[in-house]
N, C-alpha and C positions, 0 to 999 in steps of 0.2 A: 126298758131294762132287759125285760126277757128275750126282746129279739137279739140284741146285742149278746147275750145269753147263748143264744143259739149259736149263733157268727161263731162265738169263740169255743162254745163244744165239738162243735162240727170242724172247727181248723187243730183243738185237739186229738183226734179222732184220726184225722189225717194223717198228721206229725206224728201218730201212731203206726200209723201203716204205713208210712214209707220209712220209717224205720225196722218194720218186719220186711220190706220187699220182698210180698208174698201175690199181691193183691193189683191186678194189671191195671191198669190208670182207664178205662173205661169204667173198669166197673164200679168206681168211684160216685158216680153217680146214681147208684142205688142206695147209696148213703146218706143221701136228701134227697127221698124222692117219696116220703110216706106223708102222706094226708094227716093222721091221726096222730105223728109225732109234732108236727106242725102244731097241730091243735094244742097240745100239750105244752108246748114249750109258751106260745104267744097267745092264746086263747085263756087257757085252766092256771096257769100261775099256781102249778103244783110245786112242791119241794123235790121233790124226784127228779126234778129236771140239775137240780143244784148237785143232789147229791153223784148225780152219774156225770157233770161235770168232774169232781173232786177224784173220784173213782177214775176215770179215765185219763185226768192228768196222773194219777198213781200211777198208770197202765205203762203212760209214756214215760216214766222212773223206771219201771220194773226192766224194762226192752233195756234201756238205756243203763241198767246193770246201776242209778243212783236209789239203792234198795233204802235208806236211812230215809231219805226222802219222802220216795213210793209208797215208805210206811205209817210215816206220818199222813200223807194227804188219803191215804185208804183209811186210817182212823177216824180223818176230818169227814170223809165221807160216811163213815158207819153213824158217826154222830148228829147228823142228817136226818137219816133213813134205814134203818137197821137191814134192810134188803140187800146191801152191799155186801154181807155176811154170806153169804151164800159164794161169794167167792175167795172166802177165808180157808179152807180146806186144801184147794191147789195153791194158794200161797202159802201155805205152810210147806206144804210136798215142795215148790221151789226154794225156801226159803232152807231147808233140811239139805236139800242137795248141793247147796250153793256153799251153805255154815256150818256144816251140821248139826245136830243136836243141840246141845251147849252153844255152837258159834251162833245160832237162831236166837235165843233169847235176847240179846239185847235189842234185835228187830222187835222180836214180842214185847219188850219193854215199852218201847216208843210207842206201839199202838196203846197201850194199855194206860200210858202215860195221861196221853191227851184226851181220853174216858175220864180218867178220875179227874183233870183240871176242867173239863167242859161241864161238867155234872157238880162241883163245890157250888154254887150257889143254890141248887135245888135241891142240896143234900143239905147245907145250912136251913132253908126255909121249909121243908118236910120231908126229912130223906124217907120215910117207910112208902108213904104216898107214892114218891118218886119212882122207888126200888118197885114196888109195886107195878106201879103205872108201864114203868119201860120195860119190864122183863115178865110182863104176861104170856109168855108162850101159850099160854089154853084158851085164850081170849075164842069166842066167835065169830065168826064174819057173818054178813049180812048177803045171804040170800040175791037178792035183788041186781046188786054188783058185780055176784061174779062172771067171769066169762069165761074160764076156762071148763067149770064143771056146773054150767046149767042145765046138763042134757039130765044130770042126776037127779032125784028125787031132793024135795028139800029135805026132807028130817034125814038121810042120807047124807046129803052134804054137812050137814048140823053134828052128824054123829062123830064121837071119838075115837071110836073104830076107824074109818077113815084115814084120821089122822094120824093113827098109829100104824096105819097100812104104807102113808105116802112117805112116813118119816124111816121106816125100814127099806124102804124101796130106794128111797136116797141115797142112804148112808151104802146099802149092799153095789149099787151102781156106781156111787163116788171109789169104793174098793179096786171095783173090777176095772175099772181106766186107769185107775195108779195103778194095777200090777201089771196095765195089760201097754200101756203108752207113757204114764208119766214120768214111772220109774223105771222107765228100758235107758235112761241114759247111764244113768249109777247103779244098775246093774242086779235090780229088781225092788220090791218095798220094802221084804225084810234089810237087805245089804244097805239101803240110801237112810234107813232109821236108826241100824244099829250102828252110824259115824257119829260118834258124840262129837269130834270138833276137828275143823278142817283150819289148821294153822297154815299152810303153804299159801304164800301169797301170787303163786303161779297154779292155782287153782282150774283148774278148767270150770266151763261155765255153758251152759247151755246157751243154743244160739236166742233172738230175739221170737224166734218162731214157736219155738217149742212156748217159751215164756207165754206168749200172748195166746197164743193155742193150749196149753193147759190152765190159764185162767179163764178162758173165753168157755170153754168146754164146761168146766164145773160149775160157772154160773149158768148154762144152759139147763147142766142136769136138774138143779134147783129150780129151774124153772118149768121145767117138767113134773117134775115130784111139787110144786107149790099148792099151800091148803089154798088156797085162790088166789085170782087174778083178776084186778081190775084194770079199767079201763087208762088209766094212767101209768099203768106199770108195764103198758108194751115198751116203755122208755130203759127198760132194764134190761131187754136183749137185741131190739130190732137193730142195733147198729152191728150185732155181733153176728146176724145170720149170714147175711153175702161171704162176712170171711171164712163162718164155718160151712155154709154149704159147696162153696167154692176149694174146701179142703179135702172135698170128696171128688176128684179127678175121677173115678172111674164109674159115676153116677152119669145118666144123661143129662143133658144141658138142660132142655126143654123141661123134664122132672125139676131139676133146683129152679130154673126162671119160675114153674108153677108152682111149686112151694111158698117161695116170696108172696108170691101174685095172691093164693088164695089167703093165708097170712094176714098180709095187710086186708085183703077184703073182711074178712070174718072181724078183726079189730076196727073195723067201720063202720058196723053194725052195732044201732041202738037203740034198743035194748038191747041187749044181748039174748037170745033165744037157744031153743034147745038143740036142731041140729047143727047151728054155726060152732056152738061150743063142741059138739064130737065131731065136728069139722079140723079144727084148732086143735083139740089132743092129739088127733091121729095124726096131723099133720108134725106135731112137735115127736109125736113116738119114730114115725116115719124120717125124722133129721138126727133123732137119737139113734137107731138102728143106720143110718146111714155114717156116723161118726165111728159107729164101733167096728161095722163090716168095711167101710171106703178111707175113713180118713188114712195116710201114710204111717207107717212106723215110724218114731223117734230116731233119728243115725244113733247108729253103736256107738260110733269114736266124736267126741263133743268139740266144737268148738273150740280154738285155743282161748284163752285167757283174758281179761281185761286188757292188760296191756297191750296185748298184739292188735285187740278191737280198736286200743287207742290208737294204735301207732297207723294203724290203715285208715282211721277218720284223717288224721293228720298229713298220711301222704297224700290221699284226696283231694285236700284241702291246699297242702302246696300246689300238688299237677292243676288245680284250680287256676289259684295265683298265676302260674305260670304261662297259661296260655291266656288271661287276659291280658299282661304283661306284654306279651307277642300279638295279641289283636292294637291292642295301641300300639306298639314301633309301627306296625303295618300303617295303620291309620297316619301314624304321624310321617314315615316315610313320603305316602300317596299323597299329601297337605305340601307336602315341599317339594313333589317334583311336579304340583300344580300352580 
């Protein structure tokens, strides 16, 4: 089950990227090429593998502008694994620029929807429990697991100082990319929040790139700022590094190939120990700094519309037609004057 699992997140995944055609067809192959997600998917028979299925067919909604969709299967997925929530903040910022204000909520609807229908049985048999149970934000983690801050002292890592240090750090970095990339299309964060509602059905839309580039990003930064990181939850970014550090054109090659390279090594390592873990932050600070200084600007002027995106699938899609059309006359031509 879980290989097949795979098969079908990975051809997800795909369907993703050549719908951004951002991402040149060799390098596709660093997109199945990690050890350690391997392991996860057909080895550990974690849920993370389900939920970043659900999430990334969302992804393949979002590009593809089927946002009602994209919303529902990112709900499907939070209900999973609440770590998909970490890419809730740039789907808002798209969701705002797209709807605005007002025109968003009924996206927020959908999500919200399929919480309260998924949770009616365990709200009937002990909601306090429940409510308790899944919405521990102060919970602990265990020492032992994690791998991104072993290098730390335990009673350190335990403290909620800490905690309050990475969750300020978050929120002030999520700020700084939305004023500084995510809302350069609509023409800054105060201008794209103060649109209570975008009626014109000739809309402009941001292209696929921006989309998967501003969600791909925010879930990075969360993954930066995260209270820990275990060993199964490299499944939550590694498929998104080649595209982000590959959106840093003006970095060396040989830098992003070793980023990957030491990455995957550091999450192949187990136990996990205390120089590989500030091995693996600096590395994650160093793709951070790389996104803010390297990544491209947003284009000023957006995309045209849905409809135009339709209308150019669709010529595609004739000129398609058309020259198979012309490959058989040919064939059947050559069949008859033999």
């Amino acid at each position: 089950i879980f290989m097949v699992l795979y098969l079908v997140f990975i051809a997800v995944v795909f369907a993703t990227l050549q719908q951004v055609k951002q991402v040149k067809p060799w390098l596709l192959i660093l997109f199945c090429m990690s050890r350690r997600i391997h392991s996860i998917f057909v080895l550990r028979l974690f849920n993370d593998c389900w939920a970043m299925l659900f999430l990334w067919c969302a992804l393949y909604c979002f590009v593809r502008y089927r946002w009602a969709v994209g919303c529902f299967l990112f709900s499907v997925a939070v209900s999973i694994k609440m770590n998909v929530l970490l890419f809730a903040p740039a789907l808002l910022v798209l969701l705002v620029q797209s709807f605005g204000v007002l025109g968003s909520v009924p996206y927020l609807t959908i999500c919200a929807l399929w919480q309260i229908l998924s949770c009616i049985p365990f709200l009937l048999a002990n909601p306090i429990g429940y409510l308790v149970g899944s919405f521990n934000f102060g919970r602990k983690f265990f020492y032992i697991w994690t791998v991104n801050w072993k290098f730390l002292p335990e009673e350190v890592f335990l403290s909620t100082r800490l905690a309050v240090v990475l969750l300020v750090a978050h929120l002030v970095v999520l700020v700084l990319f939305a004023v500084k990339y995510w809302c350069k299309p609509t023409g800054g964060l105060l201008k794209t929040f103060s649109q209570l509602l975008i009626l014109d059905n000739d809309w402009e839309q941001m292209s696929p790139h921006h989309i998967l580039k501003t969600l791909l990003v925010g879930n990075f930064i969360g993954i930066v700022f995260c209270r820990s990181l275990h060993f199964q939850f490299y499944v939550w970014y590694y498929h998104s590094l080649p595209y982000l550090l590959f959106l840093c054109t003006d970095m060396p090659m040989a830098l992003r190939f070793g980023l990957l390279l030491v990455i995957e090594i550091v999450w192949n390592i187990f136990p996990s120990a205390a120089i590989p873990s500030l091995v693996l932050q600096i590395s994650h600070y160093v793709i951070l700094g790389a996104l803010w200084w390297y990544a491209e600007l947003p284009p000023r002027r957006l995309r045209p519309g849905l409809q135009v995106h339709r209308e150019e699938e669709k010529r595609r899609r004739m000129e398609k037609r058309i020259r198979c059309a012309e490959r058989r006359e040919r064939a059947l031509q050559k069949a008859k004057q033999t």
